[in-house]
KEDREN-487035 format. One record per residue (C-alpha): residue number from 1; residue in three letters; z, y, x. Coordinates in steps of 0.02 Angstrom, whole numbers, plus 50000, padded with zeros to 5 digits. Layout:
N
<atom><n>NUM</n><res>ALA</res><w>Z</w><v>Y</v><u>X</u></atom>
...
This chain:
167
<atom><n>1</n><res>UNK</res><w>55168</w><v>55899</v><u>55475</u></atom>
<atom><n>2</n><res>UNK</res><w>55262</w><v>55921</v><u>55625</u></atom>
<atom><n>3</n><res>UNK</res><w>55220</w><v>55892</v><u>55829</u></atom>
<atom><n>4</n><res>UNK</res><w>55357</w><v>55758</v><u>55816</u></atom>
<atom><n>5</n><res>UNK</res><w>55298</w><v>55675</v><u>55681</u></atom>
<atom><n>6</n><res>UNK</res><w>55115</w><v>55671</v><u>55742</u></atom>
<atom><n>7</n><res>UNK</res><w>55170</w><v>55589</v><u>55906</u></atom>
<atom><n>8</n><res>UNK</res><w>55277</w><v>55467</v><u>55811</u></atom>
<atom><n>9</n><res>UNK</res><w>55133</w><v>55433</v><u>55726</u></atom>
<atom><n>10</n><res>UNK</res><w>55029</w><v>55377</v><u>55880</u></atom>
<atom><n>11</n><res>UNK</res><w>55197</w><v>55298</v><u>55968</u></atom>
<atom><n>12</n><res>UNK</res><w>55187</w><v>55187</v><u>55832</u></atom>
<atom><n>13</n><res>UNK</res><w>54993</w><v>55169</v><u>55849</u></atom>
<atom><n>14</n><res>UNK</res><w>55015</w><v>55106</v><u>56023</u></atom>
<atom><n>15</n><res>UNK</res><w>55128</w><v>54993</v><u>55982</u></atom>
<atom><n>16</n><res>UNK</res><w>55032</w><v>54916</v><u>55849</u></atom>
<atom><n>17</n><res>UNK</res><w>54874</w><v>54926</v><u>55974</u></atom>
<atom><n>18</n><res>UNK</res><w>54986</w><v>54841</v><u>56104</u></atom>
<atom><n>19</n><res>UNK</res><w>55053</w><v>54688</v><u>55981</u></atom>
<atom><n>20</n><res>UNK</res><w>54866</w><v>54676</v><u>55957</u></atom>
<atom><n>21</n><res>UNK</res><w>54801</w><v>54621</v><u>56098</u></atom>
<atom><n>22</n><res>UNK</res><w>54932</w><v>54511</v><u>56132</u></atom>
<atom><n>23</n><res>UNK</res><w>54891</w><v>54430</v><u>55969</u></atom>
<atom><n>24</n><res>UNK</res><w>54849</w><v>54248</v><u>55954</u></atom>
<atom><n>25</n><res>UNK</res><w>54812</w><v>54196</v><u>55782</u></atom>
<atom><n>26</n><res>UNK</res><w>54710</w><v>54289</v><u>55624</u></atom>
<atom><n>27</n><res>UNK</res><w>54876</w><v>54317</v><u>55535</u></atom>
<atom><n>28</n><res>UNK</res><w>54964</w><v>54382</v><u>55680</u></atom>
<atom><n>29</n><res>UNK</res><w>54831</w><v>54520</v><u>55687</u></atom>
<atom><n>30</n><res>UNK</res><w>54859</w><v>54541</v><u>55502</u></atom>
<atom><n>31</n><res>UNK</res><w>55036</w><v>54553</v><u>55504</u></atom>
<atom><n>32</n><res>UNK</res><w>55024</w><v>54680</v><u>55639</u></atom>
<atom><n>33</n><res>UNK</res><w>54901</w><v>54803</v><u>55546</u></atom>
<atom><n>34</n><res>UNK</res><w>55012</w><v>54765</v><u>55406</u></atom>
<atom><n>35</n><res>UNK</res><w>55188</w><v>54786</v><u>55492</u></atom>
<atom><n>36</n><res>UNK</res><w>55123</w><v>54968</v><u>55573</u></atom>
<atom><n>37</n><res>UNK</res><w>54965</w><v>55055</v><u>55466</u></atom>
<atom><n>38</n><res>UNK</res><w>55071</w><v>55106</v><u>55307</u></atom>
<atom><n>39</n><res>UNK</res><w>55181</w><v>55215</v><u>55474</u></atom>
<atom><n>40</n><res>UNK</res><w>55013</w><v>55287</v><u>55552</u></atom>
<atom><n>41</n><res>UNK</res><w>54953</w><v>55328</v><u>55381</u></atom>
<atom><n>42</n><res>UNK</res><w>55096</w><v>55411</v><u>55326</u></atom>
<atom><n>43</n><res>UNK</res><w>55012</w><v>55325</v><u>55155</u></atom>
<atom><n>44</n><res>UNK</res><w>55130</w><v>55271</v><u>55016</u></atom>
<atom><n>45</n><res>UNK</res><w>55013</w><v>55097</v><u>55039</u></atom>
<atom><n>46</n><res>UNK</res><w>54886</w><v>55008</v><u>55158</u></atom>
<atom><n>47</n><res>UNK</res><w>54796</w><v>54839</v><u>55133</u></atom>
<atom><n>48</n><res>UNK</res><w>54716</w><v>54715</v><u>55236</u></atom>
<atom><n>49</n><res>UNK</res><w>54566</w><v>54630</v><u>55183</u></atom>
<atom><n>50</n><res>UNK</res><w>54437</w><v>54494</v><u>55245</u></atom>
<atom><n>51</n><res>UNK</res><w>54256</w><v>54473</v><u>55188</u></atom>
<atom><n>52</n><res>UNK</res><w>54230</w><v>54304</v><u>55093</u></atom>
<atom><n>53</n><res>UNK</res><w>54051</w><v>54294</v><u>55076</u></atom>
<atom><n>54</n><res>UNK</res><w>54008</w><v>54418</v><u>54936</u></atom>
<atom><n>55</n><res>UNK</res><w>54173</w><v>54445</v><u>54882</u></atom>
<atom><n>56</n><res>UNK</res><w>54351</w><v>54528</v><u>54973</u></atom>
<atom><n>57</n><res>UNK</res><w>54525</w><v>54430</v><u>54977</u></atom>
<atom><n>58</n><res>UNK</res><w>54656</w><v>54540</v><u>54974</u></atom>
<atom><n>59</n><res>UNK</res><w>54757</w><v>54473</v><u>55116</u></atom>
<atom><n>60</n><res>UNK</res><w>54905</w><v>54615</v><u>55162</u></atom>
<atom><n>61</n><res>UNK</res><w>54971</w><v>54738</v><u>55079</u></atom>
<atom><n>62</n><res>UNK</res><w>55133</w><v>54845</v><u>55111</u></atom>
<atom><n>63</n><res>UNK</res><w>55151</w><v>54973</v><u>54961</u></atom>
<atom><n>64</n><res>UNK</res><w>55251</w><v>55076</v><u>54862</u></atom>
<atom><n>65</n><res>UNK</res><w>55228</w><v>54953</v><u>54742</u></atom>
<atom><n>66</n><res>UNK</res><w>55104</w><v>54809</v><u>54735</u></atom>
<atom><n>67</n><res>UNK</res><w>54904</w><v>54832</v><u>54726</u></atom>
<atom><n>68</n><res>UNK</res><w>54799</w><v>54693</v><u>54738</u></atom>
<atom><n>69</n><res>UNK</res><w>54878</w><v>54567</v><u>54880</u></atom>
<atom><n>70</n><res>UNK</res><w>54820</w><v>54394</v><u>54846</u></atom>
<atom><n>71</n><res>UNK</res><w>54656</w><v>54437</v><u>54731</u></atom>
<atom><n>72</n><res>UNK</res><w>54476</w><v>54429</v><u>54773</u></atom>
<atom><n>73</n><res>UNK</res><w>54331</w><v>54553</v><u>54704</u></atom>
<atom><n>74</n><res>UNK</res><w>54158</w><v>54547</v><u>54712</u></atom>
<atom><n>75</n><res>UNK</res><w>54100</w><v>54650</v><u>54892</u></atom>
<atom><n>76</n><res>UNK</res><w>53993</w><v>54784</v><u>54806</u></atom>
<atom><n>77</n><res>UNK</res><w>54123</w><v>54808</v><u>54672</u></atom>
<atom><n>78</n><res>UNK</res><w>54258</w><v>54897</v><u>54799</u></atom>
<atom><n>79</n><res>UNK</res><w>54281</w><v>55024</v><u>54909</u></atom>
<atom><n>80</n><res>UNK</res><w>54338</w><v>54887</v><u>55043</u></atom>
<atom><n>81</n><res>UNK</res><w>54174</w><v>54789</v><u>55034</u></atom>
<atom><n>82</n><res>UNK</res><w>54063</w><v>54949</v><u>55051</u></atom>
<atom><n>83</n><res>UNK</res><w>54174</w><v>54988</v><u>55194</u></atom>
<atom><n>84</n><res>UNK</res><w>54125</w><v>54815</v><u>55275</u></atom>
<atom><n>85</n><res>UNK</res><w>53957</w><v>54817</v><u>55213</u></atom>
<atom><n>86</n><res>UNK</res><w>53902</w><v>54977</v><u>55255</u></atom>
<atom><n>87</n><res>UNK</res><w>54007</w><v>54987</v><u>55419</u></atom>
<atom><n>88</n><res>UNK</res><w>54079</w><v>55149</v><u>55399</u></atom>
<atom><n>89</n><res>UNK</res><w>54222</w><v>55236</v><u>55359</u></atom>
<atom><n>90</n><res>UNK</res><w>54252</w><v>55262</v><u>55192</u></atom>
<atom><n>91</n><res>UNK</res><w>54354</w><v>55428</v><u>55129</u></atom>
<atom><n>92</n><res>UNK</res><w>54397</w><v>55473</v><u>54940</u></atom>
<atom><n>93</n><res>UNK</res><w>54514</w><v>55634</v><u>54918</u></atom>
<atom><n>94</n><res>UNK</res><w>54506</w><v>55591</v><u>54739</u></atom>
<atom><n>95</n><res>UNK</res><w>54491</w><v>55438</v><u>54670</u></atom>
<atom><n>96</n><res>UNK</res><w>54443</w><v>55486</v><u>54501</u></atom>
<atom><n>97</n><res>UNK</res><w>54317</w><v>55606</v><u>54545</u></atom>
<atom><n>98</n><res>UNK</res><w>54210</w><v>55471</v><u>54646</u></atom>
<atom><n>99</n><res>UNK</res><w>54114</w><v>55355</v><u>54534</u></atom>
<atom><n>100</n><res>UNK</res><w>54084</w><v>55226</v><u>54681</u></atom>
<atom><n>101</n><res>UNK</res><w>54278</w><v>55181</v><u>54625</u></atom>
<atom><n>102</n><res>UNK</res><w>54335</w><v>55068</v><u>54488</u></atom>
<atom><n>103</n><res>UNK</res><w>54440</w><v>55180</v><u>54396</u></atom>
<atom><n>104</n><res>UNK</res><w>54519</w><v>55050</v><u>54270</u></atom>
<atom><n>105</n><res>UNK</res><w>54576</w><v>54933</v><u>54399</u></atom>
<atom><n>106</n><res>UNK</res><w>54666</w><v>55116</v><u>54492</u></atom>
<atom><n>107</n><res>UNK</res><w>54745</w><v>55196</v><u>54342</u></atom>
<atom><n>108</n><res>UNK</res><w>54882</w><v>55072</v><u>54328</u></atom>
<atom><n>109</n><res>UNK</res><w>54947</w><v>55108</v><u>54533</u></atom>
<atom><n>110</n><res>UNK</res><w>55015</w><v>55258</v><u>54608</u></atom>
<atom><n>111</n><res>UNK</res><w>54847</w><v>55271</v><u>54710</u></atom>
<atom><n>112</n><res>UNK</res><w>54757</w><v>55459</v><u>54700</u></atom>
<atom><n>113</n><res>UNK</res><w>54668</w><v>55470</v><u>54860</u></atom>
<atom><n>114</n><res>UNK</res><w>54624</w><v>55345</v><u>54986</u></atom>
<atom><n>115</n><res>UNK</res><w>54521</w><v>55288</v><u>55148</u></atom>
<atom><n>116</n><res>UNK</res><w>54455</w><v>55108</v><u>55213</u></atom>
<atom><n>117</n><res>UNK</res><w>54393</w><v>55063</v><u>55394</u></atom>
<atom><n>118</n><res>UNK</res><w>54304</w><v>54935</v><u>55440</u></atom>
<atom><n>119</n><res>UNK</res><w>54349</w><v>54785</v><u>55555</u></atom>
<atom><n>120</n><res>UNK</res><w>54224</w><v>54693</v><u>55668</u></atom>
<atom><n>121</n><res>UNK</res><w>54111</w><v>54769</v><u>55818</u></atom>
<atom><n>122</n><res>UNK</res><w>53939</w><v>54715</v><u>55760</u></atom>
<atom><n>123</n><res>UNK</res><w>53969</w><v>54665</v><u>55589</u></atom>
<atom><n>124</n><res>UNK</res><w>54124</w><v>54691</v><u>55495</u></atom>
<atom><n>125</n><res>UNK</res><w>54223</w><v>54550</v><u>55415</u></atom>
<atom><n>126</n><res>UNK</res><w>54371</w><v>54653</v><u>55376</u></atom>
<atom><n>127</n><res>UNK</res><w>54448</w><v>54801</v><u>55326</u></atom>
<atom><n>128</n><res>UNK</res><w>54597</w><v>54922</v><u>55342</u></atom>
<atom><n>129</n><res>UNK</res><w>54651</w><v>55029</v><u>55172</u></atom>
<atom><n>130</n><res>UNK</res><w>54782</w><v>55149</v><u>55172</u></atom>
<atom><n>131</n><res>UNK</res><w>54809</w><v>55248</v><u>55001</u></atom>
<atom><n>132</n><res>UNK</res><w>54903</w><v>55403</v><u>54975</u></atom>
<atom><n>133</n><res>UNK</res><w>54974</w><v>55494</v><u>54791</u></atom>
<atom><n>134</n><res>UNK</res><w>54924</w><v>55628</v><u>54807</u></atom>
<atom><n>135</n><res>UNK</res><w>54746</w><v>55684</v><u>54759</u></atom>
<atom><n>136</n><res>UNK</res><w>54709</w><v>55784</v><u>54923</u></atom>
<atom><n>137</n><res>UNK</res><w>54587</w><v>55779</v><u>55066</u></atom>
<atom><n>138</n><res>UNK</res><w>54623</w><v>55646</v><u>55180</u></atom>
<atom><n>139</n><res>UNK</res><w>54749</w><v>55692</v><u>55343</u></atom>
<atom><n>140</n><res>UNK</res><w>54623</w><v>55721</v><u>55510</u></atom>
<atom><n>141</n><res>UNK</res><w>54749</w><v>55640</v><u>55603</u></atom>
<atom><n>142</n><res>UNK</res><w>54756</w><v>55503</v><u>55483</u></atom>
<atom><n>143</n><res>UNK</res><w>54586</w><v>55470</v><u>55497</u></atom>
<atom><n>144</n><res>UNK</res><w>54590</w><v>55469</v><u>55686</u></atom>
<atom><n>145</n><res>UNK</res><w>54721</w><v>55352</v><u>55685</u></atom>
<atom><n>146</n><res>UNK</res><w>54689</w><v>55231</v><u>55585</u></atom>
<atom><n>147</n><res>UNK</res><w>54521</w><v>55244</v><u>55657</u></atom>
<atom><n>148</n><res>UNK</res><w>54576</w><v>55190</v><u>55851</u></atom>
<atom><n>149</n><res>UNK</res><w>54675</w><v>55066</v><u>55747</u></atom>
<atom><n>150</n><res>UNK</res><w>54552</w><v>54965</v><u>55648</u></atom>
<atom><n>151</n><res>UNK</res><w>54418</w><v>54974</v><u>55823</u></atom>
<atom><n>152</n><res>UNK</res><w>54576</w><v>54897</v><u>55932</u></atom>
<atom><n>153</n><res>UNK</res><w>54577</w><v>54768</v><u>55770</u></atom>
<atom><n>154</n><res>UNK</res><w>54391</w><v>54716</v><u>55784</u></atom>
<atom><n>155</n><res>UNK</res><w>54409</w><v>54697</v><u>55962</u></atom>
<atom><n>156</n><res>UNK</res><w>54551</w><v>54563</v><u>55937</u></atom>
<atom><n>157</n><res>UNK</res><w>54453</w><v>54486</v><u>55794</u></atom>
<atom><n>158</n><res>UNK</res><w>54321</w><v>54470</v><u>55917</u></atom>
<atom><n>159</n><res>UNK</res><w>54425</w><v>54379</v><u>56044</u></atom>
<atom><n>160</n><res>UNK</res><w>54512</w><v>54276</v><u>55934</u></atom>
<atom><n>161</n><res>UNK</res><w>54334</w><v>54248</v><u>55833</u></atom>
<atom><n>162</n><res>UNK</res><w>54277</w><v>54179</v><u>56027</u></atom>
<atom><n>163</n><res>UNK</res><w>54411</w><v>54110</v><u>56046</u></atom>
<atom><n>164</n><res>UNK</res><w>54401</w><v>54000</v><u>55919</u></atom>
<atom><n>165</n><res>UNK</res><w>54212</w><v>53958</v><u>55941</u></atom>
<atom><n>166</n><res>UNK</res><w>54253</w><v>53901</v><u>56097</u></atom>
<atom><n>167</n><res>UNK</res><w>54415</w><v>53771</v><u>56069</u></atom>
């Protein structure tokens, strides 16, 4: 990857960090991490996704060609809700190789590798995807970026989260 693509890369991230703390609803924050990750990934996909008590909605996608937008899975069952329940990010090079993933739900998509942060300071309620074709470690700078992007994300969840508590 080039210099100039790596600093397009986090031009776009400070956009999307920008539109985010301007944000003033829950789907304006999720149409911005779903308008700019896919960019900062350089991922052929990225998903948004929201804890529901023990399972994950689905809430954003922008792919390649359509995952799971929409759907809802028990927490434990994905890589999103271990993400959000174990607060950590969450990297698989090779999605066939890791048995934590559900390989029959993955074989019809283009997905091979993929990586899933979690959104919230204290305790996540969300979750950024991105997924890549290839079957490959996962980008540094990716990671990086995507990381600053989800923490700017649980920091606007947090305000709007107040926010709301407050009204």
């Amino acid at each position: 990857m080039s210099t100039e693509q790596v600093f397009e890369r986090r031009r776009m991230l400070i956009t999307a960090m920008t539109s985010l703390v301007g944000a003033e609803s829950f789907d304006e924050l999720v149409e911005v991490l779903r308008r700019h990750a896919r960019f900062i990934a350089a991922s052929e996909g990225v998903c948004v996704v929201r804890r529901e008590g023990d399972q994950v909605a689905y809430l954003a996608e922008d792919a390649v060609r359509p995952l799971w937008a929409g759907r809802r899975f028990p927490i434990e069952a994905c890589i999103s809700g271990r993400a959000i329940v174990e607060k950590r990010a969450i990297q698989i090079p090779d999605i066939y190789a890791d048995e934590r993933v559900p390989h029959a739900a993955y074989r019809p998509t283009f997905v091979g590798s993929m990586a899933m942060f979690p959104i919230g300071l204290d305790e996540p309620s969300m979750a950024l995807g991105a997924y890549w074709r290839a079957i490959k470690p996962i980008e540094p700078v990716a990671v990086t970026l995507l990381s600053s992007l989800a923490d700017c994300a649980g920091h606007t969840l947090q305000r709007l989260t107040s926010s709301a508590a407050a009204a």
